[in-house]
C-alpha positions in Angstrom: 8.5 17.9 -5.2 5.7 18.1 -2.2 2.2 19.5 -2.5 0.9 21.1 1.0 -3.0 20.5 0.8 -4.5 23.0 3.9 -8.2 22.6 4.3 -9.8 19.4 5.2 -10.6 16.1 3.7 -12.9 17.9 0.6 -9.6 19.8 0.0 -7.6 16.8 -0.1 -10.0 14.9 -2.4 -10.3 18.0 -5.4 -6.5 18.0 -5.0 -5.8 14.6 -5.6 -7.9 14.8 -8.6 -6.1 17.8 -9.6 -2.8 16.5 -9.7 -3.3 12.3 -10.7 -1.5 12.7 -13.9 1.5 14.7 -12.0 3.3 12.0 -10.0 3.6 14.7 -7.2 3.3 13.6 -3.2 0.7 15.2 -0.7 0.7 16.1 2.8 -2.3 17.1 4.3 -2.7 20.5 7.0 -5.9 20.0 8.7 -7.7 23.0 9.4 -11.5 21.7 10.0 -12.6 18.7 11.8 -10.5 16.2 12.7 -9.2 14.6 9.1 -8.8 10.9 7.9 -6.5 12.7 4.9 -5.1 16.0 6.7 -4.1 14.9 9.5 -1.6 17.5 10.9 -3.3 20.1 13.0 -2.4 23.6 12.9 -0.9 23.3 16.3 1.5 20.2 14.8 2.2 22.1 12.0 5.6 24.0 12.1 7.6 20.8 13.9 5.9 18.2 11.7 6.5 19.9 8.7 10.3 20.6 9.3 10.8 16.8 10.2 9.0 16.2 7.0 11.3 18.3 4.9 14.3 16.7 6.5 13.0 13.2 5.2 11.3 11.8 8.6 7.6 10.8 7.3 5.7 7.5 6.6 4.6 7.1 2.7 1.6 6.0 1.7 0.3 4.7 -1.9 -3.5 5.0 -2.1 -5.7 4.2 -5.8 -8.2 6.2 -6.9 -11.0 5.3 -9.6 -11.6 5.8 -12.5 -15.3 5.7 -14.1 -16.9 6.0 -17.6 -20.6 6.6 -18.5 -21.2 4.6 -21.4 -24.1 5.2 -24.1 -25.2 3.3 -26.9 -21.2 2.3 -26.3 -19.4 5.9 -27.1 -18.5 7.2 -23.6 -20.2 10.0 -23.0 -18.5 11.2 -19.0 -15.5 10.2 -17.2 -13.7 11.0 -14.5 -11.2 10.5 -11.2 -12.7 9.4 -7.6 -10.1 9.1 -4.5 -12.7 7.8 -2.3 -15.7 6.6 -4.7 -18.3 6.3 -7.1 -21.8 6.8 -6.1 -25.1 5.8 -8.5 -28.3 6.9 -7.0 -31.3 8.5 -7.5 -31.1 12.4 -7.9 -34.2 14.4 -7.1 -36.4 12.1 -4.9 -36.8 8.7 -2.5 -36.8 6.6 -5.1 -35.0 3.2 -5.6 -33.1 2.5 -8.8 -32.8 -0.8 -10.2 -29.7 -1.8 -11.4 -27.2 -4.8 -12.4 -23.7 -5.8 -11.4 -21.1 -7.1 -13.8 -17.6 -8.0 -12.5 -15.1 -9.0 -14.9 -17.8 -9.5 -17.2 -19.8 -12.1 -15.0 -23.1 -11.2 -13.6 -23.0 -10.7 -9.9 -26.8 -9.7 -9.3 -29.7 -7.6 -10.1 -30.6 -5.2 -7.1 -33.5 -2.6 -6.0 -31.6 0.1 -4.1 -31.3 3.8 -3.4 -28.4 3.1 -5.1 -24.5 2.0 -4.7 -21.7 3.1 -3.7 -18.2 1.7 -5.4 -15.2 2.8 -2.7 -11.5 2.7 -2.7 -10.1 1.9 0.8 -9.8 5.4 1.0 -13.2 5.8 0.9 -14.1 3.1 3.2 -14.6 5.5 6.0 -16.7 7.9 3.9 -20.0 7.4 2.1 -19.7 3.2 2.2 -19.2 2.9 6.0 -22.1 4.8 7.0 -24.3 2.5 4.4 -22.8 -0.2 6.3 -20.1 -1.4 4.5 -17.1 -2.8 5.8 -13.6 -0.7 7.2 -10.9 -1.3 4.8 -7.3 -0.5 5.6 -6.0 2.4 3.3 -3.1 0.5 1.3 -5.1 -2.4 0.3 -5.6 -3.0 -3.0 -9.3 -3.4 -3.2 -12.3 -2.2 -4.0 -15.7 -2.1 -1.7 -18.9 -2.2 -3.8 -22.2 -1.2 -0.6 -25.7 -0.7 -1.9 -27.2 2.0 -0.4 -30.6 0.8 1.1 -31.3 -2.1 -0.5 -34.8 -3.7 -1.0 -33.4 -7.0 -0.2 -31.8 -7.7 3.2 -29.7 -10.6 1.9 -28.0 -8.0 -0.6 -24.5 -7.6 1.7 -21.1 -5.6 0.6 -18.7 -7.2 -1.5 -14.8 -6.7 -1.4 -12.8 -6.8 -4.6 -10.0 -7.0 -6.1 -8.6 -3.3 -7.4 -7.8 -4.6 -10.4 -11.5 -5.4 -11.4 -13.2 -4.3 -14.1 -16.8 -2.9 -12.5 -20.1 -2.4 -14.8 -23.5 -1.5 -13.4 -26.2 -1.4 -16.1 -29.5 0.9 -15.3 -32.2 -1.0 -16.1 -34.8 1.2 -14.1 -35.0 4.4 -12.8 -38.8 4.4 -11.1 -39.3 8.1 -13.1 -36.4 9.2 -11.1 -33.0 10.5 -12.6 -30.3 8.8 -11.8 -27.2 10.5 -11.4 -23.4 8.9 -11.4 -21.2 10.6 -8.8 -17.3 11.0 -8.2 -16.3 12.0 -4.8 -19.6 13.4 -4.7 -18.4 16.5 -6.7 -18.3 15.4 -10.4 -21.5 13.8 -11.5 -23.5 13.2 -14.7 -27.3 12.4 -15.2 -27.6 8.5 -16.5 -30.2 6.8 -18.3 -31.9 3.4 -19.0 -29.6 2.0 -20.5 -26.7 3.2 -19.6 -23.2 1.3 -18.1 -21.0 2.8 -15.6 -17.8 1.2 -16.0 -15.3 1.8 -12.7 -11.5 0.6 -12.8 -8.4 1.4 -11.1 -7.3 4.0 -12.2 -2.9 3.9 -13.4 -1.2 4.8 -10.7 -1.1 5.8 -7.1 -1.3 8.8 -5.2 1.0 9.3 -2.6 0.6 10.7 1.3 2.7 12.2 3.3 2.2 11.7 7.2 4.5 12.4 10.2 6.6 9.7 11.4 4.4 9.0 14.1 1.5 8.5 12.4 -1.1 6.0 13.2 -3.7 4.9 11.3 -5.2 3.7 13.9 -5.3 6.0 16.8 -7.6 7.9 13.9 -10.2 5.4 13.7 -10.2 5.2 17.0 -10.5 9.4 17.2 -13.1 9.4 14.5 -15.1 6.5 15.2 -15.1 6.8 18.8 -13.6 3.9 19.9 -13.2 2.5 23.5 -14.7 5.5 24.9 -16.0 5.1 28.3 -19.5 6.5 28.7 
């Protein structure tokens, strides 16, 4: 019926790819830094978790990603991302050049470190601190950031969740290039090679406590209207 996640936001994100086939809500105990996902503190615990089981929560439906490697056309890697998929250089400093299909129509041709393709949960993860924009968790969208691109005009682009997202290698500089889900599961690419990122079937849901506010976290994590 419920699965209690305790750890932090890593925790969270290997358990929602643990259990996206099993239809089974999360709630989140935070027991590191303060938590976009876990988000009820040790201290909070007991008293949230007994209004919880007596039916007093907010639900939230979040996507996650799904991505395929794709070689010579037989599909040689996939897997799950909750927050996103990275494609970047592995080893060294090196930019990767790369194009962008959406939908099958070409979007551009980039020189980058790399970049990153983020649900709205991941938003406030790799992609904002690349510089791309804050998207509110239940959207259905998807944030595509290069990651230090050659080009200063090359901005983020917000999508649609239900695109269909391919990014064709066309050079790696001697560098390996490496595609990356939630920065846990990756596989080496080559020139050549399309990584294909959907929406995966499906939501995951979260669990909060009635008073939680999305907000007030931003605000917490991002240091908002602080006064120095």
């Amino acid at each position: 019926d419920l699965a209690i996640v305790v750890g932090g936001d890593g925790t969270i994100l290997n358990a929602v790819r643990s259990l996206a086939h099993a239809n089974v809500p999360l709630l989140g105990i935070n027991v590191g830094r303060l938590g976009f996902l876990a988000d009820i503190s040790p201290d909070e615990m007991e008293s949230s978790l007994s209004d919880i089981l007596d039916g007093s929560y907010r639900e939230e439906q979040r996507i996650l990603l799904e991505m395929q490697v794709l070689r010579d056309d037989k599909v040689i890697f996939e897997g799950d991302a909750f927050n996103d998929v990275v494609v970047h250089i592995r080893d060294v400093a090196r930019m990767i050049e790369f194009e962008t299909r959406i939908n099958g129509q070409f979007v551009n041709h980039q020189r980058a470190d790399g970049i990153v393709v983020a649900t709205p949960t991941g938003s406030t993860a790799y992609a904002l601190s690349s510089g791309g924009p804050l998207l509110h968790a239940t959207l259905d969208a998807i944030t595509l950031v290069p990651i230090s691109p050659h080009t200063l005009s090359s901005r983020p682009l917000v999508v649609n969740a239900d695109s269909q997202i391919d990014i064709l290698i066309c050079n790696t500089k001697e560098g390996i290039a490496q595609a990356t889900c939630d920065g846990h599961l990756s596989t080496d690419v080559h020139l050549g090679d399309h990584i294909k990122v959907t929406r995966k079937k499906g939501t995951i849901t979260l669990l909060h406590p009635k008073q939680h506010n999305y907000f007030e976290i931003l605000r917490a994590k991002l240091h908002w209207s602080e006064h120095s």
